[in-house]
N, C-alpha and C positions, 0 to 999 in steps of 0.2 A: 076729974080735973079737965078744963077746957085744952087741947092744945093750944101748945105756943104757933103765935100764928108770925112771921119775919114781918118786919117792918116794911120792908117793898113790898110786899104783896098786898101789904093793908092801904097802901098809898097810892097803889098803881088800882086798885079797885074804887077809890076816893077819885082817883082821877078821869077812868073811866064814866064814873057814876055823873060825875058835873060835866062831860063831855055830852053824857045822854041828856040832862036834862036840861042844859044848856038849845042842843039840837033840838030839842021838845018844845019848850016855851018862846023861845028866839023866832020862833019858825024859819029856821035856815033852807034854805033849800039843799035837798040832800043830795043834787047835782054840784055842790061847792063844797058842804059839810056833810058829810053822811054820818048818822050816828053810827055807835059802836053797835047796837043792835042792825042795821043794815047793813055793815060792813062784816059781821057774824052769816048774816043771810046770804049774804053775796058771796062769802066764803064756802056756807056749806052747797048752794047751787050749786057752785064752780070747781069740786073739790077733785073731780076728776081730774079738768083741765089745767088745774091748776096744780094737781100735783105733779103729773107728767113734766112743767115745764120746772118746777121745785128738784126733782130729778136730775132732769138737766144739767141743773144749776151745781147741784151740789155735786154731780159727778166731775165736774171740771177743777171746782173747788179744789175735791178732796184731791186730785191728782196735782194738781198746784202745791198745793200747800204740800204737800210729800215732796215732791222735788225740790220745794224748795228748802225743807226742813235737811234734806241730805245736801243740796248744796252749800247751805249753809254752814255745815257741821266739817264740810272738806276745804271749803275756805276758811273757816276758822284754824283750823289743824295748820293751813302752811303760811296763813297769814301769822298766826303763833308762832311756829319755827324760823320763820323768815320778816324781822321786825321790819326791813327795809321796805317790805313790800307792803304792809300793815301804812308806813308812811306814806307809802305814793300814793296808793290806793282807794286807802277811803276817803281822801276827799271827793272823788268820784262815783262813791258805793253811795256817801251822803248827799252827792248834788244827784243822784238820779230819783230821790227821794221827794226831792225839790218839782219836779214836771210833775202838774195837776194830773190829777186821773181825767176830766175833760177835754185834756185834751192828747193826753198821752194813749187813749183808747182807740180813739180815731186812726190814728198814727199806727198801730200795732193793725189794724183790721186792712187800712193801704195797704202794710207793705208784705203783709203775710196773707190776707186773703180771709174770709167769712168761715173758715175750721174749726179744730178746737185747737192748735197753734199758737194764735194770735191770745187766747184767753189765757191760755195756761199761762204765756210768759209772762202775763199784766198781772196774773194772781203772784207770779215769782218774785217779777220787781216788784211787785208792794210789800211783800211779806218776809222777803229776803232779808232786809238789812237787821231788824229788832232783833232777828234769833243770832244772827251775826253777831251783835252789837252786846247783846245778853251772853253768848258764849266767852268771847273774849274778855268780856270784866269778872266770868267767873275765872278763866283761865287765873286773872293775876290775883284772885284770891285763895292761891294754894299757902298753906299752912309751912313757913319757910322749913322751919323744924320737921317738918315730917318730910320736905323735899331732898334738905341737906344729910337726912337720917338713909334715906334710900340710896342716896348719891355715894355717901359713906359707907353704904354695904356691897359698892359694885353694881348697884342697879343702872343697867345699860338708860339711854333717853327715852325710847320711847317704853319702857318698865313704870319708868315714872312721871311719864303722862297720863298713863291707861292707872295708876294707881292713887294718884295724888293729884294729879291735874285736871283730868275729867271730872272723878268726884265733887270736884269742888266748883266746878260750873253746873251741879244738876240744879240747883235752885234760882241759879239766873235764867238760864236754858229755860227752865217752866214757867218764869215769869214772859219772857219775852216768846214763849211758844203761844201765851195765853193772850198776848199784844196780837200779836201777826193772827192771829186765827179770829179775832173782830175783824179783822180787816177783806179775810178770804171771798168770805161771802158776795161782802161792798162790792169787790175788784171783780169779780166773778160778772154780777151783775149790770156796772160800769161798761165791762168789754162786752154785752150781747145788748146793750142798751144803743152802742156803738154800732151793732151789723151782727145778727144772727138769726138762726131758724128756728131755734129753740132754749127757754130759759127766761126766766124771771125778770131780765133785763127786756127783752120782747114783749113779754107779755103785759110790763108795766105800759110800754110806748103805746103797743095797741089799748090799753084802757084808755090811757089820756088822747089819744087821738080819737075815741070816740065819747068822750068824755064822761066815761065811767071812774068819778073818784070814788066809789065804794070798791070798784075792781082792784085799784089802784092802792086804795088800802089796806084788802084783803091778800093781796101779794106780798106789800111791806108786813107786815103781820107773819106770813110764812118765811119770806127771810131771816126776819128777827130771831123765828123761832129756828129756823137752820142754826142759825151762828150761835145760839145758846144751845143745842144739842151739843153742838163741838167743845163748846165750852166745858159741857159736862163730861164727856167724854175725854178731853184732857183732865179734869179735877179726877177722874176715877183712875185715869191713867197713872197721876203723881200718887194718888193712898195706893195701888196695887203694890206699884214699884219703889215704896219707901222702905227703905233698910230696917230699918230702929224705930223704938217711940220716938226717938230725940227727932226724928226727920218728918215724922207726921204731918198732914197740915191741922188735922185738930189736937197736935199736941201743946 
């Protein structure tokens, strides 16, 4: 029997396929369209250079996106215990969400300087609020009856947090871990695209400044593929640490 082949991949190859031949017969110049075959080529040339600055990139990332994941989870914790503050709050958490990454990149490289500072906090404020915003809607989905059964047994507050109210944010929590982590990479890239020495965000500026759109697409092409590693690596994350079949995600 043939494998089963996913429907994306059949269609991202169909798309490909009329990308090339499109590039073929049109005669595009491949200074404006570079086919997927010389955007391949340009990829394997460059794979040194181009990994070193993929490195980079994802080293900032990954440290972003960690801080912001514990940030996150300690604002949720007192914004949950403290509803007053959940009020005032996030309309401010929401309007920061509001300022473009064009222009809020720039802005962070001013005032903090060309480090890895200025990036880290632009991958935080991007990715901050969804795991926020995911934690909290799990919080109010605890299961009243199992709250008021612990409550009934003498179980102190934070007893039943840690037992009924956590649990019951793991699956918003991974939805919106799975949100914020497309986004890392972007944010990552944004802030060195803005002023840096090294990373993906650089390295795009320098193709199109010398007008390598194959370079240009062989960069996008290795981001992509960043942010779907992580992706994967959350999905392995959620099947390792599922309790039960009932919790599975191929259940």
């Amino acid at each position: 029997m043939l494998p089963r082949i996913p429907p994306s991949l059949i269609l991202f190859a169909l798309l490909l396929a009329g990308w090339e031949g499109y590039c073929r017969l049109s005669g595009a110049s491949p200074m404006i369209l570079p086919p997927p075959s010389g955007v391949a080529r340009a990829l394997l040339a460059e794979r040194a250079t181009i990994g070193g600055h993929a490195l980079a990139t994802l080293s900032v990332a990954a440290l972003g996106f960690t801080l912001s994941v514990v940030f996150a989870f300690i604002a949720s914790v007192a914004l949950h215990g403290l509803p007053w503050a959940e009020r005032a709050l996030m309309p401010l958490f929401v309007a920061s969400q509001t300022v473009p990454l064009v222009a809020l990149a720039p802005l962070m490289i001013l005032w903090f300087g060309f480090g890895l500072l200025p990036k880290v906090l632009l991958v935080v404020l991007v990715t901050f609020l969804p795991m926020l915003l995911s934690l909290l809607s799990g919080y109010r989905q605890t299961p009243a009856d199992f709250r008021d059964l612990l409550v009934s047994m003498g179980a102190r507050r934070w007893t039943v947090f840690r037992r009924a109210t956590l649990p019951s944010a793991r699956a918003p929590f991974l939805a919106g871990l799975r949100i914020s982590a497309t986004y890392a990479i972007v944010a990552t890239i944004f802030a060195e695209y803005a002023g840096a020495r090294r990373g993906l965000g650089i390295y795009i500026l320098a193709a199109k400044n010398n007008f390598r759109a194959d370079l240009v697409l062989a960069a996008v092409v290795v981001s992509a593929a960043l942010t779907l590693a992580l992706l994967a690596i959350l999905q392995l994350a959620d099947r390792l640490t599922a309790r039960g079949p009932q919790e599975r995600p191929d259940a």
